[in-house]
C-alpha positions in Angstrom: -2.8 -14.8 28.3 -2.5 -15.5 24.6 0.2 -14.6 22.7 0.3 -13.6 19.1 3.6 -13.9 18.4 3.6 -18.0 19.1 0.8 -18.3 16.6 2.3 -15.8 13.7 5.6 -18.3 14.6 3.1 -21.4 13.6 1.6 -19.6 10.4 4.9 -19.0 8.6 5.7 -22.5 10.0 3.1 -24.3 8.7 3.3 -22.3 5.6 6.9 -23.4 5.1 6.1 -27.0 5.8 2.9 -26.8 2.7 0.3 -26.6 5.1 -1.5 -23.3 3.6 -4.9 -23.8 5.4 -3.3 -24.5 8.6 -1.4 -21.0 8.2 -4.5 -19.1 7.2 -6.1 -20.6 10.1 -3.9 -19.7 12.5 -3.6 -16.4 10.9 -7.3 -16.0 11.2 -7.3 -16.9 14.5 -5.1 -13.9 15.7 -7.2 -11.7 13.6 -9.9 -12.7 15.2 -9.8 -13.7 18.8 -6.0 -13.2 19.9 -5.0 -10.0 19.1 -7.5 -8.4 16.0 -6.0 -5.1 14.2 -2.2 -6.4 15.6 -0.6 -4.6 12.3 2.4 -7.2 12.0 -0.3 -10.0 11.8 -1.6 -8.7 9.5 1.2 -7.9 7.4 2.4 -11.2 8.0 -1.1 -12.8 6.8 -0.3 -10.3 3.6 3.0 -11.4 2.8 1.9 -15.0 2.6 -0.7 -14.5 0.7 1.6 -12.4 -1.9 3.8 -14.9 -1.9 1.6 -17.9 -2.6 0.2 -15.5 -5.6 -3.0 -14.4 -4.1 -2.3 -10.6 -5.0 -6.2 -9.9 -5.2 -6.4 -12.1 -1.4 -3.6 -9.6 -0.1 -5.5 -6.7 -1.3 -8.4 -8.3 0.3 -7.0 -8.3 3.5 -5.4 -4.9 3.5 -9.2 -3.8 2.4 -10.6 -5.6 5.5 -8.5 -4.0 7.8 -8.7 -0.3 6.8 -12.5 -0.3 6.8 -12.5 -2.3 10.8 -10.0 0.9 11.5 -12.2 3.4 9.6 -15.1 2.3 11.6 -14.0 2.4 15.1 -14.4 5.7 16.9 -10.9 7.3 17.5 -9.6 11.1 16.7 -8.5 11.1 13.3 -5.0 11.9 12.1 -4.3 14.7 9.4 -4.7 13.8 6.5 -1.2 14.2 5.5 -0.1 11.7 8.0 -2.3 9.2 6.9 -1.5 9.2 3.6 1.9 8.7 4.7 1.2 5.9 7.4 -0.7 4.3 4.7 1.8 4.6 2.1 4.3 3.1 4.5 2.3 0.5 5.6 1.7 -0.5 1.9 5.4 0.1 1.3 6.4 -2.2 4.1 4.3 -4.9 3.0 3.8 -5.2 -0.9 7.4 -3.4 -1.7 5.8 -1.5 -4.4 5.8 2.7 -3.6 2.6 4.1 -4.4 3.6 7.5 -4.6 5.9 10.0 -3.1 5.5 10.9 0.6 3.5 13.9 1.1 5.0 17.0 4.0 2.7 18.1 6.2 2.1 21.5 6.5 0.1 21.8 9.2 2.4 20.3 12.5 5.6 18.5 12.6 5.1 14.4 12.3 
């Protein structure tokens, strides 16, 4: 069994020692084969890319990953609740608040 959190350990690793393409490929590699839609990976992959001033990559990758989770089959959440996962989640990562959390009305979250 593979596990993602050795490889998101060697991303920010190599990214610290300068080695960007070796952290975006072992970044990709979780995305794609060890653990794909593993939120924390891809926050992690988000961060770096932030950080290394790739605001439009991070956005990218945020992009990528809503429309894999938009296309599998699985009950939908209100819409309420999604707005506010998603706002979290872009919280959480970017640090920027996109707007104010939203109550829902229509059962307790």
């Amino acid at each position: 069994m593979r596990r993602p959190e050795i490889h998101l350990f060697a991303a920010r690793s190599l990214e610290n020692s300068g080695d960007t393409p070796g952290a975006r490929a072992a970044y990709q590699l979780v995305h794609a084969e060890i653990s794909p839609g593993l939120l924390e990976a891809i926050v992690k992959h988000v961060n770096m890319e932030r950080r290394l001033g790739n605001v439009e990559d991070a956005c990218s990758l945020y992009e990528q990953a809503i429309a894999i989770e938009k296309g599998k089959n699985i009950p939908r959440p209100c819409p309420c609740c999604l707005l506010n996962t998603l706002d979290l989640f872009i919280w959480y990562a970017l640090f920027v608040p996109i707007r104010t959390l939203v109550p829902c009305s229509s059962h307790s979250c």
